[in-house]
Backbone as JSON Lines, residues from 0, in Angstrom:
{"i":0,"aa":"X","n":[3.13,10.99,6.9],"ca":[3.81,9.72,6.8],"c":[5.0,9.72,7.74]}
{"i":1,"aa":"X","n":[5.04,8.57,8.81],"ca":[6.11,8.46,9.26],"c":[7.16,7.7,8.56]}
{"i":2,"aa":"X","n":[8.65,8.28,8.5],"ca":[9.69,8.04,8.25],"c":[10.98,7.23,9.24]}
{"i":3,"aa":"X","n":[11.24,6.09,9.32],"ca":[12.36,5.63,9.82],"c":[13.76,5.09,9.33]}
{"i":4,"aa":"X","n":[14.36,5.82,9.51],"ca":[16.04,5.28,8.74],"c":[16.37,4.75,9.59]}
{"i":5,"aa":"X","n":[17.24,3.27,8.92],"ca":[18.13,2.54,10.05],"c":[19.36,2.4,9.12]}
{"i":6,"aa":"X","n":[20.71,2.81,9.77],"ca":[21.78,2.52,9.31],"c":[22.46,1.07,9.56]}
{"i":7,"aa":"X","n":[22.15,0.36,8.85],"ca":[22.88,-1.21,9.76],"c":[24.66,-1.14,9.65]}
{"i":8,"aa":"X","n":[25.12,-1.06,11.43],"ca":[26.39,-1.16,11.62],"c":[27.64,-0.25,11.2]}
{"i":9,"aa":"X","n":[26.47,1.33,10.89],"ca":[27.29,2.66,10.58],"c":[26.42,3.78,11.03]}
{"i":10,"aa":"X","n":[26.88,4.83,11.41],"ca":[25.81,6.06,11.52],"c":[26.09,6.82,9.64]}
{"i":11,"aa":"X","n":[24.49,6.88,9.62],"ca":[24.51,7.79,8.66],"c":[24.62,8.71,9.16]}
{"i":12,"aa":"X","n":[25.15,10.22,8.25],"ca":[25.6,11.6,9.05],"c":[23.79,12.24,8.54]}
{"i":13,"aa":"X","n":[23.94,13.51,9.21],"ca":[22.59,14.52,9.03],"c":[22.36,14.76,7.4]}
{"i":14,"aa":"X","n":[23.19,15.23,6.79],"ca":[23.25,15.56,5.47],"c":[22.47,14.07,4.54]}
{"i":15,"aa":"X","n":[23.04,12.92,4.92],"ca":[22.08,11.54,4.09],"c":[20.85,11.65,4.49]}
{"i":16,"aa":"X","n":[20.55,11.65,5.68],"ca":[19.25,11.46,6.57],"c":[18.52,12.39,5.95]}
{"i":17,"aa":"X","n":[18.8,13.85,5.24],"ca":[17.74,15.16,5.22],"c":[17.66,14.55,4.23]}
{"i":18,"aa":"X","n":[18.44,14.31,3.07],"ca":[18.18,13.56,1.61],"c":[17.15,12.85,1.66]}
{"i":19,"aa":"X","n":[17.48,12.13,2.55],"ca":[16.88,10.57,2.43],"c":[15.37,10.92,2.29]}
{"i":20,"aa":"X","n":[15.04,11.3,3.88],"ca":[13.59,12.36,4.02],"c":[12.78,13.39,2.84]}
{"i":21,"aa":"X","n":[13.98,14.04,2.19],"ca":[13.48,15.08,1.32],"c":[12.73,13.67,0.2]}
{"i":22,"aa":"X","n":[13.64,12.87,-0.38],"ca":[13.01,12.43,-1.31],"c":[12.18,11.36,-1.42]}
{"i":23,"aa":"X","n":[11.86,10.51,-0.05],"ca":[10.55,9.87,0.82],"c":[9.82,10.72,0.65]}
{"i":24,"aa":"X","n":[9.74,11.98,1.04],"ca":[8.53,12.58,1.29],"c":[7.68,12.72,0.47]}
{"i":25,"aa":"X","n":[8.54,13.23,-0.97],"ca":[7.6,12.7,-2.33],"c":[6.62,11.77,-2.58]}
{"i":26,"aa":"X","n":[6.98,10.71,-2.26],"ca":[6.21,9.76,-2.27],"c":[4.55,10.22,-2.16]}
{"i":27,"aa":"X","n":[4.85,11.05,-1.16],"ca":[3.42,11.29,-0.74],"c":[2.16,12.13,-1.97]}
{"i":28,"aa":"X","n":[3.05,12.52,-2.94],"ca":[2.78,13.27,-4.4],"c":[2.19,11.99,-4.68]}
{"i":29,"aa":"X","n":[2.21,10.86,-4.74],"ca":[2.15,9.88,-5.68],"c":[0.87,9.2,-5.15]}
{"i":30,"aa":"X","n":[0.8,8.82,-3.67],"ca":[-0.21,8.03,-2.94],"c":[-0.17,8.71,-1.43]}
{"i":31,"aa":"X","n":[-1.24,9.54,-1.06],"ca":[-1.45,10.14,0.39],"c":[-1.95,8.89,1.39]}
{"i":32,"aa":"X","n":[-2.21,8.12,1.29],"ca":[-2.65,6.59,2.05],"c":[-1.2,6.19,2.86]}
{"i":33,"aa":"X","n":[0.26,6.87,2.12],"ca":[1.47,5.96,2.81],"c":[1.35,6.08,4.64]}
{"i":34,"aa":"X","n":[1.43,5.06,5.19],"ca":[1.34,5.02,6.88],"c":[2.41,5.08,7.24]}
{"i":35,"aa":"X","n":[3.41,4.19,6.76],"ca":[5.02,4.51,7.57],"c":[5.62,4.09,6.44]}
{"i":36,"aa":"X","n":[7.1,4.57,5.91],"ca":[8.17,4.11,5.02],"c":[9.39,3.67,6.06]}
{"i":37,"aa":"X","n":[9.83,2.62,5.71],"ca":[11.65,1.72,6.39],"c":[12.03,2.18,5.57]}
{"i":38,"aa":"X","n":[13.3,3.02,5.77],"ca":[14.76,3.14,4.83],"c":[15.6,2.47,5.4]}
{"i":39,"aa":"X","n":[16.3,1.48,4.92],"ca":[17.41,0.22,5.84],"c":[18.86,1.02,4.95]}
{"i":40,"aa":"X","n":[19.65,1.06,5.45],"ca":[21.17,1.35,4.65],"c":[22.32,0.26,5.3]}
{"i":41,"aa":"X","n":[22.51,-0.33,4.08],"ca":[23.79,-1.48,4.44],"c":[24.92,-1.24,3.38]}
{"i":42,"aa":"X","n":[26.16,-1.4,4.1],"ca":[27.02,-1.17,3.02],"c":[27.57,-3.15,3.28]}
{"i":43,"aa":"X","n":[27.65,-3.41,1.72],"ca":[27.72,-5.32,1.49],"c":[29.68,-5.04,1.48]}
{"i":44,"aa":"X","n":[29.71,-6.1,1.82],"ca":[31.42,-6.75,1.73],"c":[31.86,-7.29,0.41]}
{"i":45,"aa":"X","n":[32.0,-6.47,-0.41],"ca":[32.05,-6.85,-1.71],"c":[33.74,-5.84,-2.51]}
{"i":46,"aa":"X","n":[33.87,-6.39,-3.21],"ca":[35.21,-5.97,-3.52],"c":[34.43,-4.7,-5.22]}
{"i":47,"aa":"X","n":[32.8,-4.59,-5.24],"ca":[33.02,-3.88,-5.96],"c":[32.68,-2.68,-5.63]}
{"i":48,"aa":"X","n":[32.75,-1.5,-6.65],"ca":[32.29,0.12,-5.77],"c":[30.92,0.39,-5.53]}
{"i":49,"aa":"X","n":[30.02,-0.45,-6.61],"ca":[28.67,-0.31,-5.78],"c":[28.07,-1.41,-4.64]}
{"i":50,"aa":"X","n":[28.72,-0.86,-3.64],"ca":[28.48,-1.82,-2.52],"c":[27.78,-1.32,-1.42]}
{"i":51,"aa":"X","n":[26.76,-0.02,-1.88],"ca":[25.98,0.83,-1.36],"c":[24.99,0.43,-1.53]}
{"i":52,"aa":"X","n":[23.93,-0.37,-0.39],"ca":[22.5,-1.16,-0.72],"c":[21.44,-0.03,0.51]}
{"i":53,"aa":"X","n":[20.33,0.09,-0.39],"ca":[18.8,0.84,-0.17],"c":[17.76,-0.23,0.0]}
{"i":54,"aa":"X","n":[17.38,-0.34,1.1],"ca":[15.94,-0.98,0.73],"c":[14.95,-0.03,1.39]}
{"i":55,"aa":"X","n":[13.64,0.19,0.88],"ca":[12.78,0.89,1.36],"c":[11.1,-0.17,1.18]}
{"i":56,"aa":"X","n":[10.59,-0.01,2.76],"ca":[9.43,-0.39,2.52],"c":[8.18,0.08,3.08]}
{"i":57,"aa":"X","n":[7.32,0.73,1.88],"ca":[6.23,1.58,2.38],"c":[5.07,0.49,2.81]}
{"i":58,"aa":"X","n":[4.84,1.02,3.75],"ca":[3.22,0.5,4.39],"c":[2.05,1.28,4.39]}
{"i":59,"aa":"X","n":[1.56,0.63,3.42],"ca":[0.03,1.21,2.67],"c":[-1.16,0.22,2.9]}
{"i":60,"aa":"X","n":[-2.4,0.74,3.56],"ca":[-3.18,-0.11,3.75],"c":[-3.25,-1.35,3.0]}
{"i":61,"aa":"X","n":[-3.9,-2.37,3.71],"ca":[-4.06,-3.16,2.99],"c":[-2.72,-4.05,2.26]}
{"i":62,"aa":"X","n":[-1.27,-3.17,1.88],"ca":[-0.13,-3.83,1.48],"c":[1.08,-3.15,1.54]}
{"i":63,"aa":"X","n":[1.96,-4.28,1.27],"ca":[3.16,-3.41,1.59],"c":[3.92,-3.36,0.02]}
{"i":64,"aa":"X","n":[4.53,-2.36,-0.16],"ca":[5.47,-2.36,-1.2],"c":[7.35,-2.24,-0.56]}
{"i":65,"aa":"X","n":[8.1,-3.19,-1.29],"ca":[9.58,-3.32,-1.22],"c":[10.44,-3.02,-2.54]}
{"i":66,"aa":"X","n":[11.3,-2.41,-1.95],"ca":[12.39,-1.56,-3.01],"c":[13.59,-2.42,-2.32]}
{"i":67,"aa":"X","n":[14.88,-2.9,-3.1],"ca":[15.84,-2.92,-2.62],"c":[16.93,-2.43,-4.04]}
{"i":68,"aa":"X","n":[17.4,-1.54,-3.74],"ca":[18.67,-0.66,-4.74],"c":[19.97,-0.62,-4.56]}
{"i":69,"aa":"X","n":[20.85,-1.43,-5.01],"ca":[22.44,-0.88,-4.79],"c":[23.02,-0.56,-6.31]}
{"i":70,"aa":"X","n":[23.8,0.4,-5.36],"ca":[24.82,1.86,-6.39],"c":[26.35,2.07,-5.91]}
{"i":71,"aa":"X","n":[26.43,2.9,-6.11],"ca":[28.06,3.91,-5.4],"c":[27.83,4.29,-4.5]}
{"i":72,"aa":"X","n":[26.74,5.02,-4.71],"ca":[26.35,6.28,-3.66],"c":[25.08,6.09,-3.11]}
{"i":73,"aa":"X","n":[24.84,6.35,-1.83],"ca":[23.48,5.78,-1.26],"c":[22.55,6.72,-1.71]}
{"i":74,"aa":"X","n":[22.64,8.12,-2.31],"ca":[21.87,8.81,-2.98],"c":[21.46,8.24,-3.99]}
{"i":75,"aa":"X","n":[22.25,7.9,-4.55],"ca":[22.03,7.15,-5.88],"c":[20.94,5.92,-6.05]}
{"i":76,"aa":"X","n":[21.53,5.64,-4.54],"ca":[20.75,4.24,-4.12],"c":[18.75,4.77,-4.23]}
{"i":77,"aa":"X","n":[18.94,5.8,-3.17],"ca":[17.52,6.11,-2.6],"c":[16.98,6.55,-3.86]}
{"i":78,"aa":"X","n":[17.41,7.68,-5.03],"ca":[16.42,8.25,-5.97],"c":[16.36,6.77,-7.13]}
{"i":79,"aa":"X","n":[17.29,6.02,-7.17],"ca":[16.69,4.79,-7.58],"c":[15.5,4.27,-7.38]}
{"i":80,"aa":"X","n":[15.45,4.0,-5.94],"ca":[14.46,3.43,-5.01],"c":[13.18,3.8,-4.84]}
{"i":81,"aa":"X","n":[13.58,5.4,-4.89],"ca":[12.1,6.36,-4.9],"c":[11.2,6.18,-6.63]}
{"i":82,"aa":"X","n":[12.16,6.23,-7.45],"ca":[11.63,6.19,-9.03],"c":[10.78,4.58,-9.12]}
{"i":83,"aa":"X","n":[11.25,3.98,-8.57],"ca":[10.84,2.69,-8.72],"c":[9.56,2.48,-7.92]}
{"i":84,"aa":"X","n":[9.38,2.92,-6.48],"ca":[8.31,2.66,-5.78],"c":[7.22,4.08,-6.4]}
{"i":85,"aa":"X","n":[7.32,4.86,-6.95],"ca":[6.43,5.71,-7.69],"c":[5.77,5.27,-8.63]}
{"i":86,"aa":"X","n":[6.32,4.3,-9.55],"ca":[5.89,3.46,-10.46],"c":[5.27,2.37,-9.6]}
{"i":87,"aa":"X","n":[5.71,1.55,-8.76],"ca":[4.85,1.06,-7.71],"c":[3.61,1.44,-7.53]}
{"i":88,"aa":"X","n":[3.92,2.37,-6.78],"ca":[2.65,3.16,-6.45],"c":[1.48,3.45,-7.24]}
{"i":89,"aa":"X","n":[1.84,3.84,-8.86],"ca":[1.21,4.43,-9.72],"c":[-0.17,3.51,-10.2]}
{"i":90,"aa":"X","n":[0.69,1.95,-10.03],"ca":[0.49,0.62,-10.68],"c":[-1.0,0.11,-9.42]}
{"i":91,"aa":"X","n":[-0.73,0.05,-8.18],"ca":[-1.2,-0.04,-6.95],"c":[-3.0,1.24,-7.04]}
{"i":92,"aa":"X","n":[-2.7,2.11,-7.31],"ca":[-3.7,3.06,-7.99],"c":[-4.27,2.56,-8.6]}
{"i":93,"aa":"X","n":[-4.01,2.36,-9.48],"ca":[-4.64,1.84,-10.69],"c":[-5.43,0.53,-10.82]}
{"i":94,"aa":"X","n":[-4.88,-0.34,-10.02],"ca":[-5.52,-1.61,-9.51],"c":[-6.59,-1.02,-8.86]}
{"i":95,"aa":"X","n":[-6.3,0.1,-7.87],"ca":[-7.99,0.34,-6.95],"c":[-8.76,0.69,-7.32]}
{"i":96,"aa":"X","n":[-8.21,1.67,-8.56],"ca":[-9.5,2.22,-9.99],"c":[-10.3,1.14,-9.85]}
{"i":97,"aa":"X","n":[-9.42,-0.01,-10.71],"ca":[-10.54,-0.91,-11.32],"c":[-11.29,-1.36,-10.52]}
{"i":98,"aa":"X","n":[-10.7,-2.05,-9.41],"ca":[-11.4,-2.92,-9.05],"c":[-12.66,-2.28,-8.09]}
């Protein structure tokens, strides 16, 4: 699975980026079909502390799945993001069972 992070209008440092990657890569535990995942990182203009926004969107044949997560911490953000598109994923499976 290819992986692309985009920081909008900040560099993320190496240390977010390996995170970020380590816990994308999981994904692949869940559904081996993923073709490419977007990690977008925006920090919003907001006067509160979770103003740390995740969106992630995997491209899987046939469809796409979208995550968008804000927290404190963009870690926080991503294992949000990841828990949620696993259940995604799980759901997406399960549809191909049946049908």
């Amino acid at each position: 699975m290819e992986i692309k992070i985009n920081a909008v209008r900040f560099d993320a440092d190496k240390k977010l980026v390996a995170f970020i990657q380590k816990k994308v890569d999981k994904l692949d535990l869940f559904f081996d079909g993923i073709v490419l995942s977007e990690v977008f990182l925006r920090l919003e203009n907001v006067q509160d502390e979770e103003n740390k926004v995740v969106e992630i969107r995997l491209s899987i044949p046939g469809n796409d799945l979208f995550v968008k997560k804000q927290a404190k911490t963009f870690e926080e953000a991503v294992i949000q993001s990841v828990e949620t598109l696993s259940r995604q994923l799980n759901r997406y499976k399960e549809k191909l069972r049946g049908a």
